[in-house]
Structures are given as C-alpha cells and as structure tokens.
C-alpha positions as CSV (number, residue, x, y, z in Angstrom):
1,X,-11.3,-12.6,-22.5
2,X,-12.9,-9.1,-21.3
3,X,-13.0,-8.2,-18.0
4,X,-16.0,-6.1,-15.9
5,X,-15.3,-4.1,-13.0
6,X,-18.3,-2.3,-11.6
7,X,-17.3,1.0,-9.8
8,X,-20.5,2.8,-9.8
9,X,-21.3,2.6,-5.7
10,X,-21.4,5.7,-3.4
11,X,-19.7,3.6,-0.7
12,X,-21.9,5.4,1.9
13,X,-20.3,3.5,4.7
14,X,-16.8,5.7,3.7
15,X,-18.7,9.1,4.7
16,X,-16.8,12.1,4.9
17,X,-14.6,10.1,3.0
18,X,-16.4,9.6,0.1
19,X,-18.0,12.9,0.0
20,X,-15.1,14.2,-2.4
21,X,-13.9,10.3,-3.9
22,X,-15.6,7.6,-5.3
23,X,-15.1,4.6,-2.7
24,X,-12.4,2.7,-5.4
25,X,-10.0,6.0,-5.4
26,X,-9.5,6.0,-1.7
27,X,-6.1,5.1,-0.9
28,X,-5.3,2.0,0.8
29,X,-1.3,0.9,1.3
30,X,0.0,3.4,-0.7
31,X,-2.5,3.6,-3.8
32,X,-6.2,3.7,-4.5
33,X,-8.0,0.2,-3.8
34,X,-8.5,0.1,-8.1
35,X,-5.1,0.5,-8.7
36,X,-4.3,-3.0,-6.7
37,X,-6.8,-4.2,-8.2
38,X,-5.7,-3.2,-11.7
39,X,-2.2,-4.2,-11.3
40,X,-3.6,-7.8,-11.1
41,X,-5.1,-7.3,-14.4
42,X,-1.8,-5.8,-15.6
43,X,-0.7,-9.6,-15.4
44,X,-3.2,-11.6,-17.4
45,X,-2.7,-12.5,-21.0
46,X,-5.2,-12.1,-23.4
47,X,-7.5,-9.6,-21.9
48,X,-9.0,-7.8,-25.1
49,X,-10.8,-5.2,-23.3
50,X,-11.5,-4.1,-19.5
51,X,-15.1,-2.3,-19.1
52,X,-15.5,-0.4,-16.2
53,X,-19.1,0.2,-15.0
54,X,-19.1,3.9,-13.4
55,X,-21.5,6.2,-11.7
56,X,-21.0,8.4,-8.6
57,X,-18.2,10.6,-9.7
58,X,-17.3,8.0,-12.4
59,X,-15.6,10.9,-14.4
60,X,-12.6,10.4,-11.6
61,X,-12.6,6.8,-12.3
62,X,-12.0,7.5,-15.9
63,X,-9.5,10.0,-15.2
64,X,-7.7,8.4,-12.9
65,X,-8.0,4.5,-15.3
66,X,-6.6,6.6,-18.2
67,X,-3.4,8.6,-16.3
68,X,-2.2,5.1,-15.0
69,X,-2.9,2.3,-17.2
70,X,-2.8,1.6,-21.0
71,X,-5.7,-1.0,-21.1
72,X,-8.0,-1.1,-24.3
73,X,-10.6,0.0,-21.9
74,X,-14.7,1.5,-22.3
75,X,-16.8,3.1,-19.7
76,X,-20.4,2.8,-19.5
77,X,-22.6,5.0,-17.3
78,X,-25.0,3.3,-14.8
79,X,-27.9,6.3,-14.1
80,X,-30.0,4.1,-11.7
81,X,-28.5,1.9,-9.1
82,X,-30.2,-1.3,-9.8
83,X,-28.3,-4.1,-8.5
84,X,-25.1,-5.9,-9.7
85,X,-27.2,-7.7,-12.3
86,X,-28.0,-4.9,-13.4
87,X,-24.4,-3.7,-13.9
88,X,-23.3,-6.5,-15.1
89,X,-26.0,-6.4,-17.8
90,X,-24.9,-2.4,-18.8
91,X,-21.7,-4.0,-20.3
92,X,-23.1,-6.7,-22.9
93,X,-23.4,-4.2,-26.0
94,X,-19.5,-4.7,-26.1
95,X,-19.6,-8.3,-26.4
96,X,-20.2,-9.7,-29.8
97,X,-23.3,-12.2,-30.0
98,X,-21.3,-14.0,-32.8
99,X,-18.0,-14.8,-30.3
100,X,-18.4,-17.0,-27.1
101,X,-16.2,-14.8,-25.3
102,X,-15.2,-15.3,-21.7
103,X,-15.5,-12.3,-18.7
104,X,-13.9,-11.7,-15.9
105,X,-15.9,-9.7,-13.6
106,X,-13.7,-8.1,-10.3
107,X,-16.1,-6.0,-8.4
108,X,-14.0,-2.7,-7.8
109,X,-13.5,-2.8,-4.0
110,X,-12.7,-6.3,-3.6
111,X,-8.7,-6.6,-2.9
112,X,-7.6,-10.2,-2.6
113,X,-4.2,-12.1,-2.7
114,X,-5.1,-14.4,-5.7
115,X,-3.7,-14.0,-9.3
116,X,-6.5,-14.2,-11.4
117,X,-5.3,-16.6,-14.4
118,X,-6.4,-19.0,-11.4
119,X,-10.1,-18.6,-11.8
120,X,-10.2,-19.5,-15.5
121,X,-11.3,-23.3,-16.1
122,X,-12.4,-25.7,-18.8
123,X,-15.8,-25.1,-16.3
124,X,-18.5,-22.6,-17.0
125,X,-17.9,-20.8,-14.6
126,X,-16.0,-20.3,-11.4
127,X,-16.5,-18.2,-8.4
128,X,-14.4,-17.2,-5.7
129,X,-15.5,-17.5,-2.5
130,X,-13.9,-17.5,1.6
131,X,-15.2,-19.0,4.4
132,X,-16.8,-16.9,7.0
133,X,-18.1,-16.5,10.8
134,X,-21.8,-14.4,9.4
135,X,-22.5,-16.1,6.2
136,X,-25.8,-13.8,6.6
137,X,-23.6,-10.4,5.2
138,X,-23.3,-12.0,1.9
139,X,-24.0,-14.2,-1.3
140,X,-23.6,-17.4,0.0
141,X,-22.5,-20.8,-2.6
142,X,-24.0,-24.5,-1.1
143,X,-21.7,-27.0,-3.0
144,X,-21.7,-30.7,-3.3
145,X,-18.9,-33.4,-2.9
146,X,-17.6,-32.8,-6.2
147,X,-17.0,-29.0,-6.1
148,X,-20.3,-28.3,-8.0
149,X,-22.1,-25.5,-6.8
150,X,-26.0,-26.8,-6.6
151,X,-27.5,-23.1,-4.8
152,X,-26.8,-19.4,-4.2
153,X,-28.2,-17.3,-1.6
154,X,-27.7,-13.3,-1.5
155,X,-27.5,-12.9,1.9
156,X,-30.1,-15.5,3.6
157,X,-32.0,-15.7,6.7
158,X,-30.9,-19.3,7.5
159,X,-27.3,-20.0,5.9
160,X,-26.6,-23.6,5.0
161,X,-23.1,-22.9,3.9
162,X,-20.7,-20.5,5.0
163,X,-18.7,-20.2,1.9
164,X,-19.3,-16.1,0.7
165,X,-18.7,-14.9,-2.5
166,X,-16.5,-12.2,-2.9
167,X,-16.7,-10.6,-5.9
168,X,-14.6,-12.2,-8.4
169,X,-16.3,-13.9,-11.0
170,X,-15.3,-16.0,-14.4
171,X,-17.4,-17.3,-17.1
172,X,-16.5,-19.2,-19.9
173,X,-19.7,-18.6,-21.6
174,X,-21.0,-15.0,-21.9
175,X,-23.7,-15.4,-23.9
176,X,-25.3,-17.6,-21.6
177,X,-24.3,-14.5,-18.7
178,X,-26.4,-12.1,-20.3
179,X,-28.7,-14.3,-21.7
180,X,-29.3,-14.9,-17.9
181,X,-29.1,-11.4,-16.8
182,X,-31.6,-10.8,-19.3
183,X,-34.2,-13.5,-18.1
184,X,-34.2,-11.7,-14.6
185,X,-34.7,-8.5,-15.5
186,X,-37.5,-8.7,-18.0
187,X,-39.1,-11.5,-15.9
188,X,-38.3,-8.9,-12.3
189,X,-36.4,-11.1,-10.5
190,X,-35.0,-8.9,-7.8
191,X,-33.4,-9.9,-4.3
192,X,-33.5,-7.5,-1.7
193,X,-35.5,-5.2,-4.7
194,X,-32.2,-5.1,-6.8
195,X,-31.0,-7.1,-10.6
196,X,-28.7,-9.5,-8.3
197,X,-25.8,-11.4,-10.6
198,X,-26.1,-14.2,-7.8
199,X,-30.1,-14.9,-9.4
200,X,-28.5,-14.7,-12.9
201,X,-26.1,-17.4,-11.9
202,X,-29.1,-19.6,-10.4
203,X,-30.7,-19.2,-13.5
204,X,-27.4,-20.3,-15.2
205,X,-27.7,-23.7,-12.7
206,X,-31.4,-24.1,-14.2
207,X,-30.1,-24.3,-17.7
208,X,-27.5,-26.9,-16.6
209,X,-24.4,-24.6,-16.8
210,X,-21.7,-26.5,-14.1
211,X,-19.9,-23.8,-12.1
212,X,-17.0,-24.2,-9.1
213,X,-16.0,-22.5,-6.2
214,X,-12.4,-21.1,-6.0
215,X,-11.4,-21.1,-2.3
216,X,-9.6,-17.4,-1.7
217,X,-7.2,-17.0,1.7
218,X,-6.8,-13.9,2.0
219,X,-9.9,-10.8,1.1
220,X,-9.6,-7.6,2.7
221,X,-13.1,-6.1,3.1
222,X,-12.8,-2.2,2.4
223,X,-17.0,-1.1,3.3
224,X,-16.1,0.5,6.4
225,X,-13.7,3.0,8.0
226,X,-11.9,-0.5,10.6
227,X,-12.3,-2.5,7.8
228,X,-10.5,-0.3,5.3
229,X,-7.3,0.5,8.1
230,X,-7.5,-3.5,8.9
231,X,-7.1,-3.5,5.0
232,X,-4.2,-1.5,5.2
233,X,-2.2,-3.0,7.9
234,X,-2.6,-6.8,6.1
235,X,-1.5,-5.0,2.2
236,X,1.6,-3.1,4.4
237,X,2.2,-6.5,6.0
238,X,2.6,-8.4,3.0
239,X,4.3,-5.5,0.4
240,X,6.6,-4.6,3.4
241,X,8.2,-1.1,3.6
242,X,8.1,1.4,1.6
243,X,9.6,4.7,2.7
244,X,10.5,7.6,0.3
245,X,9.9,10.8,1.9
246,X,12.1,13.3,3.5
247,X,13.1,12.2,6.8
248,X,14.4,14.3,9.7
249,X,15.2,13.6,12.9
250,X,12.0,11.1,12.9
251,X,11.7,7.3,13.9
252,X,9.9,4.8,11.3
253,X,8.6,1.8,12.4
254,X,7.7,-0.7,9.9
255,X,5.6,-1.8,8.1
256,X,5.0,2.2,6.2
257,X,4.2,3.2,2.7
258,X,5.6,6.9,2.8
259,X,5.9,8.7,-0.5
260,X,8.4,10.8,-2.2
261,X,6.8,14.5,-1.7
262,X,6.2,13.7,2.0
263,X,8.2,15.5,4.7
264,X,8.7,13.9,8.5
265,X,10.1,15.9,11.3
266,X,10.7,15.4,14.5
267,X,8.2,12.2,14.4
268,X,7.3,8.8,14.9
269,X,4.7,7.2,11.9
270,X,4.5,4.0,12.4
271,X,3.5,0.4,12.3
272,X,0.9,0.6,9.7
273,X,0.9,4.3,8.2
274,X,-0.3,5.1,4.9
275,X,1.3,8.6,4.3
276,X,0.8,10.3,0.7
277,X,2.6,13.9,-0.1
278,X,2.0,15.4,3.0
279,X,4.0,17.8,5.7
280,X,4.6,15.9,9.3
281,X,5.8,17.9,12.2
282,X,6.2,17.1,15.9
283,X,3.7,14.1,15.8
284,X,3.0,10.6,16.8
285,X,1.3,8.4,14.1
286,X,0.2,5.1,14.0
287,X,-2.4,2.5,12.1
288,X,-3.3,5.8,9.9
289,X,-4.3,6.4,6.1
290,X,-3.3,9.7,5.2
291,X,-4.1,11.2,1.9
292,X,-2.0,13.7,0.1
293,X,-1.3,17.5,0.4
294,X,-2.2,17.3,4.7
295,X,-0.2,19.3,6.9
296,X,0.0,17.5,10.4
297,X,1.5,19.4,13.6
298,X,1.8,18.3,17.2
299,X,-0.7,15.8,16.9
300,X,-0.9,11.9,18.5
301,X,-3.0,9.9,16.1
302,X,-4.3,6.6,15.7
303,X,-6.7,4.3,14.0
304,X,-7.0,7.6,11.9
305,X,-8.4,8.1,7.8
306,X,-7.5,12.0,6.7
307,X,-8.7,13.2,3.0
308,X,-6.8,15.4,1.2
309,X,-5.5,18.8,1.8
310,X,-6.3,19.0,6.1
311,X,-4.7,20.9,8.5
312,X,-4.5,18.9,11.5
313,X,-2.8,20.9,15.0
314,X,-2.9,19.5,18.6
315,X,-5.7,16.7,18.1
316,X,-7.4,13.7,19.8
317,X,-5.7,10.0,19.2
318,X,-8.8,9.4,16.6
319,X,-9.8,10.8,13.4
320,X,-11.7,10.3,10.5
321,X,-11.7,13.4,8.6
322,X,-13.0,14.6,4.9
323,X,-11.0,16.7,2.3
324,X,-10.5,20.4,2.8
325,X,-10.7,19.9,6.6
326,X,-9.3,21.5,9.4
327,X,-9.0,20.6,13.3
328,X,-7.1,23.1,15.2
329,X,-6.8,22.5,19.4
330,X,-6.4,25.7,20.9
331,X,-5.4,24.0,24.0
C-alpha cells in the first residue's frame, strides 16, 4: 500500500501564522499537526511508499519529513492549486499501471483518534466520515441500510445526510482512482471550479465500485485560530502531561506539553499550554500555543497562538501573533 498526503494549502485562515509556516508545521500539543499525523503512519505494515503532495513553502515540508522520519518517501510539486482531485491525480506517475496497488490518502491537516489499519477492507473503498451539526461546510456521504454509500456532495445547498468526510481516504483499487481522477479532469468536471476527489469517487459509484463509510469519534478541525487551540486542549487531554522544562518557583496546571529548552519563572502555564523552547518570566498563561525561541515577560495570556522568536512584555489576555514579532506595553 502507498499512502498520499496532500500538504500543498496556504491555510489562509492561519494568517500571521502561516505567513512564515506552511499550515501542517504549525505546532499543535507539542509537535507540528504532520508529525501526529505521521506517527500514525509510523504504525501500519506494509506501506511501500508515502507521497507527499507539496506547494506553499513545500521545501519545509520536505525538510522537516526528512529530519524526523525514515519513510521511503517522494515529493511532487503542485504549481496550480486546482482542487484535491487534482492533487490526488499529481501522485499517479508513482503507481505502477501493472500492480493493483491500494492508497491511503490522509489529507495533511486532518488529526483524528483512529488507527488507520481500520480503514482498509476487502471493499473498494472506505471513507471516514463524522457526524455533524452544518453538513453544508463539507463533502457530505448519503448511505443506504447496508453501509453502501449511494451519493457524495462537496458541500451542498440542501444536505440529505449529515455524515462529513474528513479526509481520510482508502482504496483498494488505484487504478480505478486515477482512472477516475482522470475522467474528471479531461471531461472538466469541477465543483466549486476545482478537480474535487469527492466527483472522482462519484464517478467510481457510476462504474459500480462499492465503497463504505468508517464512522470516526473524535476529528479535531485545525482551519482556524479557535479551532486549532480547541485542537490543542482535546490532543493535551488525551496525551496527558508532558512537562520537561526548567521550572522555578512556577505552578503547572495540567494538562501541558512544555519542552526541554523551555525556562518557567515565577509563573503559572496552564491548563492547556503548548510551550516549545521558549524563556517565561513573571506571567500567567493559559489555553496557549507557543512556538519556540519566544521570550515572554509580565504578561497574562489566554486563548493565545505566538510564532517563533517574539518578544512578548506587559500584554492584553489575547494574542495571535506572527514570527519575529514583538509587543512591548509601555504601561
């Protein structure tokens, strides 16, 4: 089996954020949302080769794929942001037409509490999905009594399920995949004028392929500065606590991932604090993601995302603050 994971998206919603990282780098619980995401790769069997699909700053990607995981692993530049289908389609000169190889395919900023051997079925094909109070945010499966999906939707006017797909995908049949992919692109079958996967998958339906629905729990939505600290509170919920740094004279309330190179002083970080290889000094922090090499001084901060290297002195309770940064209250 190979697996896809598309990384190519600006993540736009992540501004200033994603000004200096590429939306999958930023850190959520204590590493970047890939490297969760990776780690669940780490425990399939029989994953011949992982292809990443990159694009805004994908040289990072590569970088930061290559420093931290020893996967047989290719990279394939997408220059025109064309839809998932499109994507999806970048990656099929590393399939052999000869081999009926099955794909995974984990869209990069999807984190979920699933192991993925779980998707994989004697079906041809099975996608994940949740249930969900605005079906009309996403790629929506309508299935029958059986389990059988019989439609897909990419985000529709009038749901008539409210199951969304989330953005893992398994296919026991590639060829057929890209032979679908294919059909939509030549033919210009766009949704919301992008190559969508969900229309390849329809098309897969029309030439009698029989895919299921895997119900997921638990899928932590990371599009959006709430969303991504909402993200971090469940992931520092469920790893628990994780404290490392240098600690003096400081309170730390639980749940915390708090690295080696950090120093705390005269503090209190906590619940749900996200703190990489940074100084802390006289502060109050709480339901924060804090990325390495900040220096934070008599500051009270909450519901708060900090890039790297910012100097942060006498501040407001909320921040969301680029790399390089500084915010320095002269009062």
């Amino acid at each position: 089996m190979k697996v896809i994971i598309p990384v190519a998206g600006i993540g736009s919603r992540l501004v200033p954020q994603t000004h200096t990282l590429p939306k999958v780098l930023l850190p959520v619980a204590g590493k970047p949302m890939l490297g969760h995401i990776l780690d669940k790769i780490l425990n399939l069997k029989d994953i011949s080769e992982v292809i990443f699909i990159i694009g805004y700053m994908g040289s990072l990607v590569k970088e930061y794929v290559e420093e931290n995981y020893d996967f047989n692993c290719s990279f394939v530049g997408q220059t025109e942001r064309n839809g998932l289908g499109h994507a999806i389609y970048l990656a099929k000169k590393y399939f052999d037409e000869n081999i009926d190889e099955s794909v995974l395919i984990v869209l990069g900023d999807t984190l979920f509490d699933i192991e993925l051997s779980e998707l994989a079925a004697d079906d041809d094909g099975v996608i994940a999905v949740k249930k969900v109070e605005d079906p009309k945010r996403f790629g929506i499966a309508e299935i029958n009594d059986k389990g059988n999906i019989i439609s897909l939707v990419e985000k529709p006017e009038d749901p008539v399920s409210n199951l969304a797909i989330i953005g893992l995908y398994y296919f026991k049949n590639s060829k057929m995949l890209f032979e679908s992919l294919k059909y939509i692109i030549e033919n210009n079958i766009k949704t919301k004028n992008e190559f969508q996967l969900t229309d390849a998958m329809i098309r897969m339906l029309e030439l009698g392929a029989k895919l299921k629905t895997k119900m997921v729990e638990n899928w932590y939505d990371c599009g959006k500065a709430e969303t991504l600290l909402e993200t971090n509170r469940h992931l520092l919920t469920i790893t628990g606590n994780k404290c490392y740094g240098n600690i003096i004279n400081s309170v730390i309330i639980p749940p915390v991932n708090i690295s080696p190179g950090t120093t705390i002083e005269n503090s209190v970080i906590g619940p749900f604090v996200s703190l990489t290889d940074s100084v802390v000094q006289n502060s109050i922090i709480s339901n924060a993601i804090i990325n390495k090499d900040c220096t934070i001084k008599f500051a009270v901060l909450t519901s708060s995302l900090m890039g790297q290297n910012v100097t942060i002195i006498k501040t407001p309770k909320r921040l969301n603050i680029g790399d390089s940064s500084q915010y320095i209250s002269k009062s």
